[in-house]
C-alpha positions as CSV (number, residue, x, y, z in Angstrom):
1,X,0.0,0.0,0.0
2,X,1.6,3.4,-0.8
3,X,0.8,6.8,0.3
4,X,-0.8,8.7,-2.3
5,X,1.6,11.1,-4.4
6,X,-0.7,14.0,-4.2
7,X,-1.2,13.7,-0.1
8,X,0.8,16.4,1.3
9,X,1.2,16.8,4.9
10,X,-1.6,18.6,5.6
11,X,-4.6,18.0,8.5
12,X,-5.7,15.4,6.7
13,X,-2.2,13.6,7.3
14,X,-3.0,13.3,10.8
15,X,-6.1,12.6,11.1
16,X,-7.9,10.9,14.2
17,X,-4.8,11.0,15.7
18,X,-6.1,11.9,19.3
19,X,-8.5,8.5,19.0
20,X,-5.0,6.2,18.2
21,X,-3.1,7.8,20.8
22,X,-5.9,7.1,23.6
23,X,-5.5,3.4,22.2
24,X,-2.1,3.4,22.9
25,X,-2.3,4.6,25.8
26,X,-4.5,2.3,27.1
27,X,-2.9,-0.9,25.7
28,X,0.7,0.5,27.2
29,X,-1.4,1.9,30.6
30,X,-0.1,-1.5,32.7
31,X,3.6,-1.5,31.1
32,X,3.7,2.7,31.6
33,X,2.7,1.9,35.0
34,X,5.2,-1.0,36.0
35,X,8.1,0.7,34.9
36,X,7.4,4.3,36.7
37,X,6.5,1.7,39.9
38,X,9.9,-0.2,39.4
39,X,12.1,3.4,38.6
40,X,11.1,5.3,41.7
41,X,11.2,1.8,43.8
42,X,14.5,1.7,42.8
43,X,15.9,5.2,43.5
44,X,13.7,4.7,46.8
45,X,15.8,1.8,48.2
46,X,18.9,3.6,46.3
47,X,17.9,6.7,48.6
48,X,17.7,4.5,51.5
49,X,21.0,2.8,51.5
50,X,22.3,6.1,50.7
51,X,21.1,7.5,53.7
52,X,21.7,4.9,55.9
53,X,25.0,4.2,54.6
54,X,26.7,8.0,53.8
55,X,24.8,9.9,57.2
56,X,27.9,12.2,57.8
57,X,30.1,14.6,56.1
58,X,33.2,12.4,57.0
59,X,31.4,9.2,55.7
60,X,30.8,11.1,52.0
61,X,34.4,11.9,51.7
62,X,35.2,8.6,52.2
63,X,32.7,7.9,49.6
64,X,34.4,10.4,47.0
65,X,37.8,9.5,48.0
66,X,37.4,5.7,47.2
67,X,33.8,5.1,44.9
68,X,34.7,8.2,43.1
69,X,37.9,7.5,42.5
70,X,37.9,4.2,40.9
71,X,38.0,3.9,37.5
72,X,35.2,1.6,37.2
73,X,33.1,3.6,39.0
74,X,33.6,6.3,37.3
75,X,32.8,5.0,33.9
76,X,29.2,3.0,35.0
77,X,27.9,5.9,37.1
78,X,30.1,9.3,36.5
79,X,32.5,11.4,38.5
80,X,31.1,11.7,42.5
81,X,31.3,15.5,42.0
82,X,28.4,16.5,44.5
83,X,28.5,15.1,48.5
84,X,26.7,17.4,50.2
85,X,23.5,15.8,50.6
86,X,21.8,12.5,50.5
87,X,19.8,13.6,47.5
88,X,22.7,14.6,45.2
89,X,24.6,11.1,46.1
90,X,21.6,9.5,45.1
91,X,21.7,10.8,41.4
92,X,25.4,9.8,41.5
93,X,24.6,6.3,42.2
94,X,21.4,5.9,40.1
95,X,21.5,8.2,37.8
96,X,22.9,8.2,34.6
97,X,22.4,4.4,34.6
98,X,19.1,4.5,35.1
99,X,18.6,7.4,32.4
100,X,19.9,4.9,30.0
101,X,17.6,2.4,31.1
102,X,14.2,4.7,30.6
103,X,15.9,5.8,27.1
104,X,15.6,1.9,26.2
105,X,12.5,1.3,27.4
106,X,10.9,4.2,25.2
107,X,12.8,2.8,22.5
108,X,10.7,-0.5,22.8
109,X,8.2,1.4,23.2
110,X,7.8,3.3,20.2
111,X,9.0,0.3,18.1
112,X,6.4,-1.6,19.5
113,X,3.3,1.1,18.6
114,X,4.7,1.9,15.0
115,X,7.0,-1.0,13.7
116,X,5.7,-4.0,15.2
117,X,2.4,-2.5,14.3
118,X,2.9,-2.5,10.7
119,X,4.3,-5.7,11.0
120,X,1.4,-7.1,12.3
121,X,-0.4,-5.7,9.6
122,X,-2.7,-3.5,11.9
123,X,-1.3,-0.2,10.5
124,X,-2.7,-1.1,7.4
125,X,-5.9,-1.2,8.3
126,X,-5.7,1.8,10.4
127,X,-4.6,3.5,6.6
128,X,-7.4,1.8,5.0
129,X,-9.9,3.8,7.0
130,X,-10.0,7.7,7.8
131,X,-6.6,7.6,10.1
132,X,-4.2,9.7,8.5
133,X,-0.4,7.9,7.3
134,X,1.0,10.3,10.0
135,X,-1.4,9.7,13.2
136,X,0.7,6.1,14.5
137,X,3.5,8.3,14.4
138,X,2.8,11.3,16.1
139,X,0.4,9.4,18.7
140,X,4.1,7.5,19.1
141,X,5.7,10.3,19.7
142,X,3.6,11.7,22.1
143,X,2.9,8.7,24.2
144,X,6.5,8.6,24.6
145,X,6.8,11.8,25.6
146,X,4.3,11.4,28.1
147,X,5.7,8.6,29.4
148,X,9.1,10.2,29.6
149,X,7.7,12.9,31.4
150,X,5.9,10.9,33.9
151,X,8.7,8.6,35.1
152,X,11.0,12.3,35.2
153,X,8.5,13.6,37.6
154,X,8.9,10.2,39.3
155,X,12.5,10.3,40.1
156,X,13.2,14.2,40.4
157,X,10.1,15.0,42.8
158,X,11.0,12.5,45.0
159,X,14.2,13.9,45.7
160,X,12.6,17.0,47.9
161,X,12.9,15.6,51.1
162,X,16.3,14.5,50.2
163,X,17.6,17.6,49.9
164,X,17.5,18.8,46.7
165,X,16.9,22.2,45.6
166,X,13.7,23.5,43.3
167,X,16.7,24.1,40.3
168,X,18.6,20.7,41.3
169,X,14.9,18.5,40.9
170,X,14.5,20.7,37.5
171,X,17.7,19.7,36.6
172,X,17.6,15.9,36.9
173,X,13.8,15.9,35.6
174,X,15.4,17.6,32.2
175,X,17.8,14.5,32.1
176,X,15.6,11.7,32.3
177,X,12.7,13.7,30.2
178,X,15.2,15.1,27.3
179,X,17.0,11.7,27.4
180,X,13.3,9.9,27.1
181,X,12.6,11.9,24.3
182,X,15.8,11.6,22.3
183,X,15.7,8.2,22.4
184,X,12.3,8.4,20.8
185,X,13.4,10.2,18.3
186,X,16.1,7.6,17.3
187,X,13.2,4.4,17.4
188,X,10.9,6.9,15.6
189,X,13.8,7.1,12.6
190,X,14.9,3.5,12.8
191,X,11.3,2.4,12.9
192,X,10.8,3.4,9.7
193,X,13.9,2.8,8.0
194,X,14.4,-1.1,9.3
195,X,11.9,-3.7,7.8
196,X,11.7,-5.1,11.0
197,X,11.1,-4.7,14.9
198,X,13.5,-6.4,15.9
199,X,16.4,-4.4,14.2
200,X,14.7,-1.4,15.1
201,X,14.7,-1.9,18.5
202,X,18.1,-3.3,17.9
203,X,19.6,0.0,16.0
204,X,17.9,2.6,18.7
205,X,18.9,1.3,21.8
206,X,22.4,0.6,20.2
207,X,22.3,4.8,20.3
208,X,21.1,4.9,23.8
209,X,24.0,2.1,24.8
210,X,26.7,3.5,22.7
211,X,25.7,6.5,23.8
212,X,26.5,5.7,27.6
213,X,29.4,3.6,26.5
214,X,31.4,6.5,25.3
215,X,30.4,9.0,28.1
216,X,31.6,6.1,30.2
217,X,34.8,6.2,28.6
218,X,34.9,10.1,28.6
219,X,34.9,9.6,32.6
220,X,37.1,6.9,33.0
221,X,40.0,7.9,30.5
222,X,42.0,11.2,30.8
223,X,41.9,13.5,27.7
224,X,38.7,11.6,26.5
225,X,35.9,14.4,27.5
226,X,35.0,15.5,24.3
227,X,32.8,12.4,24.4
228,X,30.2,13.5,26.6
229,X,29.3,16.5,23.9
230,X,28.3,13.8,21.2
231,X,25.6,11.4,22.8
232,X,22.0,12.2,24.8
233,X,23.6,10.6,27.9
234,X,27.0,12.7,27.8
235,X,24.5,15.8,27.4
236,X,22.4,14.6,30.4
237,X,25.7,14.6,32.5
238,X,26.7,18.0,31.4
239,X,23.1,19.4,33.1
240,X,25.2,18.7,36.1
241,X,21.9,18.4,38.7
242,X,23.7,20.0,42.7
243,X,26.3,21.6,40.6
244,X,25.7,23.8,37.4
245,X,22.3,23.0,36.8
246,X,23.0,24.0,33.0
247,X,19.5,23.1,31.0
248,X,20.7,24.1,27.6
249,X,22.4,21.0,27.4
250,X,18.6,19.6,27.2
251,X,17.9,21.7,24.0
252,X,20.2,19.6,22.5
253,X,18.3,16.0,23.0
254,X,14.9,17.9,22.7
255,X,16.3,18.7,19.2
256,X,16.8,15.3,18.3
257,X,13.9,14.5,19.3
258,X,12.0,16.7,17.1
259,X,14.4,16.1,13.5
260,X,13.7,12.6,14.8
261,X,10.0,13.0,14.3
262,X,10.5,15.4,11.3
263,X,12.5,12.5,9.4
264,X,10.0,10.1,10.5
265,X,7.1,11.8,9.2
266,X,9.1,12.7,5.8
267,X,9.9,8.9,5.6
268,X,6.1,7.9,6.4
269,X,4.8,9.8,3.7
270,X,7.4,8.4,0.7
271,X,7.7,4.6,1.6
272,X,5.4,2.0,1.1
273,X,3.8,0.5,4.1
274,X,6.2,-3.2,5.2
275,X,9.3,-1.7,3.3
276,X,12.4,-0.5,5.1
277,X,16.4,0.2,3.8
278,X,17.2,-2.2,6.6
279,X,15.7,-5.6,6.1
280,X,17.0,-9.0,7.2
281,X,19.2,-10.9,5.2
282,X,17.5,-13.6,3.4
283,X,18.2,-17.4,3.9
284,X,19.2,-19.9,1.3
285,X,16.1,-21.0,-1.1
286,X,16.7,-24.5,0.1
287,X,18.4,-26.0,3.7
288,X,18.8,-29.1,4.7
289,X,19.6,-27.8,8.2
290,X,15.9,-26.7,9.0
291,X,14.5,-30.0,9.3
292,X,12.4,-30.0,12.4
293,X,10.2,-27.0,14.1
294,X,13.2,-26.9,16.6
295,X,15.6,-25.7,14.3
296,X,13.7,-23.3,12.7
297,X,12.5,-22.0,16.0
298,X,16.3,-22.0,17.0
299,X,17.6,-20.1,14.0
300,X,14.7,-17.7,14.5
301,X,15.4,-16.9,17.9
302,X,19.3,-16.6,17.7
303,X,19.6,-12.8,16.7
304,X,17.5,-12.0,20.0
305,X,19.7,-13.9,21.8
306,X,22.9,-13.0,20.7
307,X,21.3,-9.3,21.5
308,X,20.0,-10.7,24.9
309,X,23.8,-12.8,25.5
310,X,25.9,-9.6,24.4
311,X,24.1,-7.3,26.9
312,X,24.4,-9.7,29.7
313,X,28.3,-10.4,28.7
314,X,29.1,-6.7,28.2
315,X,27.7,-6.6,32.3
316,X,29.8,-9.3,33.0
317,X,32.9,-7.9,31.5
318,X,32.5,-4.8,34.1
319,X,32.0,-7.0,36.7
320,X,34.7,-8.9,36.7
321,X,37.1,-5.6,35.9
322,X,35.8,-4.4,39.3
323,X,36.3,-6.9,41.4
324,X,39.9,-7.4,41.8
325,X,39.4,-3.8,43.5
326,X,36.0,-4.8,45.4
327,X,38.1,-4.7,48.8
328,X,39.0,-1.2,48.0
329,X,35.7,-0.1,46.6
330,X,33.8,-1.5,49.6
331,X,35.4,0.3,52.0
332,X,33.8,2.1,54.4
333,X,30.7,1.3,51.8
334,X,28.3,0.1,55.0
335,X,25.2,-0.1,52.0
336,X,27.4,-2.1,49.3
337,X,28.5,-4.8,52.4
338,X,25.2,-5.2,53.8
339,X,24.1,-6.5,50.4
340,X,26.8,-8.6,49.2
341,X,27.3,-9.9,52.9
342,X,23.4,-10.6,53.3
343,X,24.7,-14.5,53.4
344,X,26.2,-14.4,56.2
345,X,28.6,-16.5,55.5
346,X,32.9,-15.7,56.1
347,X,34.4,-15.1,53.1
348,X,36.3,-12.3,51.1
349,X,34.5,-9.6,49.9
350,X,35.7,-10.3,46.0
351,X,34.4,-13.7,46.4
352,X,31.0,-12.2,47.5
353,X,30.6,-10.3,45.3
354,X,31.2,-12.2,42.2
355,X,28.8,-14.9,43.8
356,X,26.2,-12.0,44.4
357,X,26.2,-10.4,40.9
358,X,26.1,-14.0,39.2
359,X,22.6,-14.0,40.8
360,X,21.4,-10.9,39.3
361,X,23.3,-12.5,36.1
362,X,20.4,-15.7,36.6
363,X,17.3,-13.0,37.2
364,X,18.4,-11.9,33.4
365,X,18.8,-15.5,32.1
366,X,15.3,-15.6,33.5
367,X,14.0,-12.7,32.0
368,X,15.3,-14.5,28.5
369,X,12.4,-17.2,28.9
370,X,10.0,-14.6,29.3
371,X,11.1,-13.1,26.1
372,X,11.0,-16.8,24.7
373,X,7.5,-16.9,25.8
374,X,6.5,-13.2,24.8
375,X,7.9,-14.3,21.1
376,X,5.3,-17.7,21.4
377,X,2.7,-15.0,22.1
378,X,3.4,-13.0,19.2
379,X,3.5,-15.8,17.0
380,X,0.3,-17.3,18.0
381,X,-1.3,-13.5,17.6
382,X,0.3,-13.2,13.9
383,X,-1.2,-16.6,13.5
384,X,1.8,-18.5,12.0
385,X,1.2,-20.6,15.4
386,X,-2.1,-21.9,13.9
387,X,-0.1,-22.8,10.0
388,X,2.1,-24.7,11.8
389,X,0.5,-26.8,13.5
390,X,-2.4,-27.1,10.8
391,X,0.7,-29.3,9.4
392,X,2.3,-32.4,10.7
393,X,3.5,-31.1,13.5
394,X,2.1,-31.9,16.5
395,X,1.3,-29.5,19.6
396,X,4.0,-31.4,21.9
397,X,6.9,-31.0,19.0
398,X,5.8,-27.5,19.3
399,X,5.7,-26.5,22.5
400,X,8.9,-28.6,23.4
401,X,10.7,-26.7,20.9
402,X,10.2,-23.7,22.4
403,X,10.8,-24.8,26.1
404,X,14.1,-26.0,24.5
405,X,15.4,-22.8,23.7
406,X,14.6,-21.2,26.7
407,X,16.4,-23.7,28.9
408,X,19.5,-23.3,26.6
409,X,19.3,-19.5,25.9
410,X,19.8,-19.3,30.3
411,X,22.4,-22.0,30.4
412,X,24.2,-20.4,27.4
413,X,23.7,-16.6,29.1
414,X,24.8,-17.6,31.9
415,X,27.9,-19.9,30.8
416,X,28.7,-16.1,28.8
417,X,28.5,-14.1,32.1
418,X,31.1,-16.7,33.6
419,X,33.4,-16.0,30.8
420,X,33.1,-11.9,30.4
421,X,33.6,-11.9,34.1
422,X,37.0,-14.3,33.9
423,X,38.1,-12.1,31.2
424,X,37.3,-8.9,33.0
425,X,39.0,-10.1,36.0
426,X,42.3,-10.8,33.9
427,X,42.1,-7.8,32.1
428,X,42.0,-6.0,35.6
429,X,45.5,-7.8,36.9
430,X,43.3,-10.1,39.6
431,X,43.6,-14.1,40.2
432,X,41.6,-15.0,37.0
433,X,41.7,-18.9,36.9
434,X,40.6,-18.9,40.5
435,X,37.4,-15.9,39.8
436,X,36.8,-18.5,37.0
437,X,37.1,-21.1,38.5
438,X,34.2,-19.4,41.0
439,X,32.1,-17.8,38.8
440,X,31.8,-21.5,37.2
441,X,30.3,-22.5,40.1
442,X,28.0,-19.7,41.3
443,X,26.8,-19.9,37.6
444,X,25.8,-23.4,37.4
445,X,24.4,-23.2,41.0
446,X,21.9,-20.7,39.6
447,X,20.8,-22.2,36.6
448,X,18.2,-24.6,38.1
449,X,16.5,-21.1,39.7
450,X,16.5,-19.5,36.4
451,X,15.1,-22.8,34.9
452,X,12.2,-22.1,37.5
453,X,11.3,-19.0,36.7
454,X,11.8,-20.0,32.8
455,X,9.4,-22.7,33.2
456,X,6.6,-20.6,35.2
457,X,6.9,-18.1,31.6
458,X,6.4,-20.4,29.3
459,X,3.3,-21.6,31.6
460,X,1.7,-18.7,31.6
461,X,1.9,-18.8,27.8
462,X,0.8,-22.8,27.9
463,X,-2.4,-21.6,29.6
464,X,-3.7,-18.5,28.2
465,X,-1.3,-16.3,25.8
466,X,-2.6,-13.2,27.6
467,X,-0.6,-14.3,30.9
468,X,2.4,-13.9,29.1
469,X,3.4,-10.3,30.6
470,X,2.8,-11.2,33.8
471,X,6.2,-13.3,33.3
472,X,7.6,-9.7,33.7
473,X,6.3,-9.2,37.0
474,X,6.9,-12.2,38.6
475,X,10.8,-11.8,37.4
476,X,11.1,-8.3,39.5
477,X,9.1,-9.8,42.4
478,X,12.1,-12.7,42.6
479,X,14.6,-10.0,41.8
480,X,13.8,-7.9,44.5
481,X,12.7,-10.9,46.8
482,X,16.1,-12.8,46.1
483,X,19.3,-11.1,44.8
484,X,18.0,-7.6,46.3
485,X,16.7,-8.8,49.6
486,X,19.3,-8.0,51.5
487,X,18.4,-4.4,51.0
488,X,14.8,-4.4,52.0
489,X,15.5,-6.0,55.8
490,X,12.2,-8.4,54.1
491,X,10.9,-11.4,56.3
492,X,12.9,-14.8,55.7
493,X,9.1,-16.0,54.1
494,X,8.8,-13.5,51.9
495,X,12.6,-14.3,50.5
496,X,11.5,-18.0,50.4
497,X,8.8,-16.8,47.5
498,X,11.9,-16.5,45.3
499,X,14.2,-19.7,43.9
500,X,17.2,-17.3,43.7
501,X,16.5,-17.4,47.8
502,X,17.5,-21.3,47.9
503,X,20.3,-21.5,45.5
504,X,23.2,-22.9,47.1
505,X,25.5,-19.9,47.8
506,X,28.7,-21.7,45.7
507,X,31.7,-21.2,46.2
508,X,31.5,-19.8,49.4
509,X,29.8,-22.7,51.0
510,X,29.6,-26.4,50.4
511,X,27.2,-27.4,47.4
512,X,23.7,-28.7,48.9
513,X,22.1,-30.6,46.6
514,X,18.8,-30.9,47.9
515,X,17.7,-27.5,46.3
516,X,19.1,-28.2,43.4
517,X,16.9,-31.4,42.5
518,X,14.0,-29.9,44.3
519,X,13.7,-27.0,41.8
520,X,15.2,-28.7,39.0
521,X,11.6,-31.0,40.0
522,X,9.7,-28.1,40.3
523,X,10.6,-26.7,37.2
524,X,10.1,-30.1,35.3
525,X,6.6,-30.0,37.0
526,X,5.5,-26.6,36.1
527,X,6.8,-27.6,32.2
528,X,4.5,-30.5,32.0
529,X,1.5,-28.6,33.6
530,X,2.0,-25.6,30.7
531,X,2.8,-28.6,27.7
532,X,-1.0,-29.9,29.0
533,X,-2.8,-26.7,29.3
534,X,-1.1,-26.0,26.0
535,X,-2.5,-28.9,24.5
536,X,-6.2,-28.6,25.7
537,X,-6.7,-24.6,25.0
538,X,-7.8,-23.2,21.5
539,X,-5.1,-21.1,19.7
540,X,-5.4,-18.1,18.3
């Protein structure tokens, strides 16, 4: 379907666009509202260890003197430029990391209410009828703005009682709302100009990552600050919220956002609707390789998780650069010890820590099934679900498929983590074969947890696709009930709700393998109960 030649952009071009951006606000209304619940509950507890950890002036020095001057440090989360209250440290220490992480999720998104759209084939017949070509893409644009403005309000208002200052909470709501809205304005562009979701989701939050890569490197390298002048995130640091407040820096990503739009629109109206300059590279006319519904699941899936993998071993890679210096780091750090020494058990504090990030390492292999499962939904909606098992393929074959490449995308993230931190542990002069030889362990300890969670995802999906996103939810909930309980002060039966909570804590005590085999059971369990709903519901 092509635009018409003579259709200029004109009202016409955008009409009813008010009526698709209340439907897109209320099918994102549940995802707007977990994130803003999970960004502020995450700068609340970051406030809270702050406060409890950093109460005096002599404490924060220490804090400057040994966070801020690590090298690692510096490049995840910036200089530590502004002690003076609990409110500034707290931007410090979530900040600019979790700016990057609001820029990707308006990247999905956007993606996901223009591109996946039209790949769906529902933009179409929004064209067909009296919506204009431009309305999906300025209803977009503003339901990311709105969203970016609502979880900005979030994270700056709450900083009043902190501490902060009526220019210091404008300051830091211009970084996560400017930073919001340039990353829109990269997924609106790529949305267009890639055939696919997928590689537009894949090309604009590769700009919001870069992006935080290189002002990373700005901080961490001498002679390399030019950096911070070319990305959203390097801009977002130079507001500089306790400091120089400096809000022309947000002009700059408020630009973006806007040419972003302005090339979106000027693309809309010149392409035909399912084409893109990016596309997929084709496969061969003829395989002998895609034999079964496994493998062509398998070679479906393998770009998402290479994208998945990478992002978790880039993580790793820090990880295991800091923590030949966690000793250092840690000191006087009362916040970072209470977490990483929430097992009580005697050990050093490098150990602990590597044994303690491999389980947020597992919450991500986790997450992967839910993706796995969100996929199965999508599939099923598109119905190429239903073609494929009109053929010879049976329900079972199906299903099993799928369940197979969840279980070996979290063993194969996981293996990945164990490696990037090895290598990030030699690269930083430490004892790698032995910070191997732990992560090893502490990885394969937590895979039978992650195959827990995996199989509860695909279960959802096995008895009613719609279920599917509360996967999401029940991944934070273990997240903050295992890994981050040690934060919270959270009764022991409320930590018992998560499987990371009875993972054998390998290598600094002896292996127990009753837990293992009891979840390794329980997932197995939960498998067979989603294969059998999945075999008695209708699909589609």
């Amino acid at each position: 379907m092509t635009a018409p030649a003579e259709l200029s952009i004109s009202r016409d071009a955008f009409a009813n666009t008010g009526k698709l951006l209340r439907l897109m606000l209320r099918r994102e209304r549940w995802t707007m509202l977990i994130t803003f619940v999970v960004f502020v509950a995450l700068n609340v507890s970051t406030a809270a260890s702050i406060a409890s950890g950093y109460s005096t002036t002599q404490e924060r020095l220490g804090a400057q003197a040994g966070l801020g001057g690590n090298a690692a440090f510096r490049f995840l989360l910036g200089p530590l430029d502004h002690i003076d209250s609990t409110a500034s440290m707290t931007v410090w220490r979530a900040g600019l990391f979790m700016i990057a992480a609001l820029g990707v999720c308006v990247v999905l998104l956007v993606v996901r209410q223009t591109r996946k759209e039209e790949e769906l084939g529902r933009t179409e017949l929004l064209r067909a009828s009296v919506t204009g070509p431009l309305a999906p893409v300025v209803a977009a644009a503003v339901t990311a703005l709105l969203f970016s403005v609502v979880v900005a309000l979030g994270m700056s208002l709450m900083l009043f009682p902190l501490g902060a200052g009526p220019m210091d909470v404008v300051a830091v709501f211009a970084q996560y709302a400017t930073t919001g809205l340039a990353a829109a304005g990269a997924a609106l562009v790529t949305a267009q100009v890639a055939k696919t979701s997928h590689i537009a989701n894949l090309a604009a939050a590769s700009v919001v990552l870069v992006g935080y890569l290189l002002r990373g490197v700005a901080d961490a390298i001498d002679g390399w600050d030019w950096l911070r002048w070319v990305t959203p995130l390097g801009w977002a640091q130079l507001i500089d919220p306790f400091g120089a407040n400096n809000l022309w820096f947000a002009l700059a990503s408020m630009a973006v956002f806007v040419i972003g739009l302005a090339l979106a629109c000027s693309v809309v109206m010149r392409r035909d609707l399912g084409a893109g300059l990016i596309a997929p590279r084709p496969g061969p006319a003829w395989s002998d390789r895609l034999r079964s519904v496994l493998s062509i699941h398998g070679w479906l899936t393998v770009p998402l998780l290479a994208s998945w993998a990478g992002g978790v071993a880039a993580y790793g890679l820090i990880v295991g650069f800091m923590q030949p210096s966690v000793e250092q780091l840690a000191s006087g750090n009362s916040p970072f010890e209470d977490v990483v020494r929430s097992s009580e058990l005697g050990a050093d504090l490098s150990t602990l820590f590597g044994m303690t990030m491999m389980g947020f390492f597992a919450v991500a292999a986790s997450a992967w099934a839910v993706n796995v499962a969100t996929r199965m939904r999508a599939e099923e909606e598109s119905s190429r679900t239903e073609l494929i098992l009109s053929s010879p393929t049976s329900r079972t074959r199906q299903h099993l498929a799928y369940v197979t490449i969840a279980a070996g995308g979290v063993v194969v993230i996981l293996l990945l983590a164990v490696a990037a931190m090895t290598v990030g542990n030699a690269i930083a002069g430490g004892n790698w074969s032995s910070a191997g030889s732990d992560a090893l362990r502490a990885g394969a300890a937590q895979i039978p947890a992650s195959l827990v969670m995996a199989s509860v995802a695909l279960a959802l999906y096995g008895f009613r696709s719609s279920l599917v996103p509360a996967g999401w939810i029940l991944v934070i909930a273990a997240l903050f009930l295992g890994p981050l309980s040690g934060m919270f002060g959270l009764p022991q039966w409320a930590e018992d709700l998560s499987p990371f909570t009875h993972t054998p804590q390998v290598p600094v005590a002896r292996m127990q393998w009753t837990p293992i085999v009891v979840m390794l059971c329980v997932a197995a369990v939960v498998t067979v109960a989603g294969w059998a709903a999945f075999r008695r519901r209708d699909v589609g």
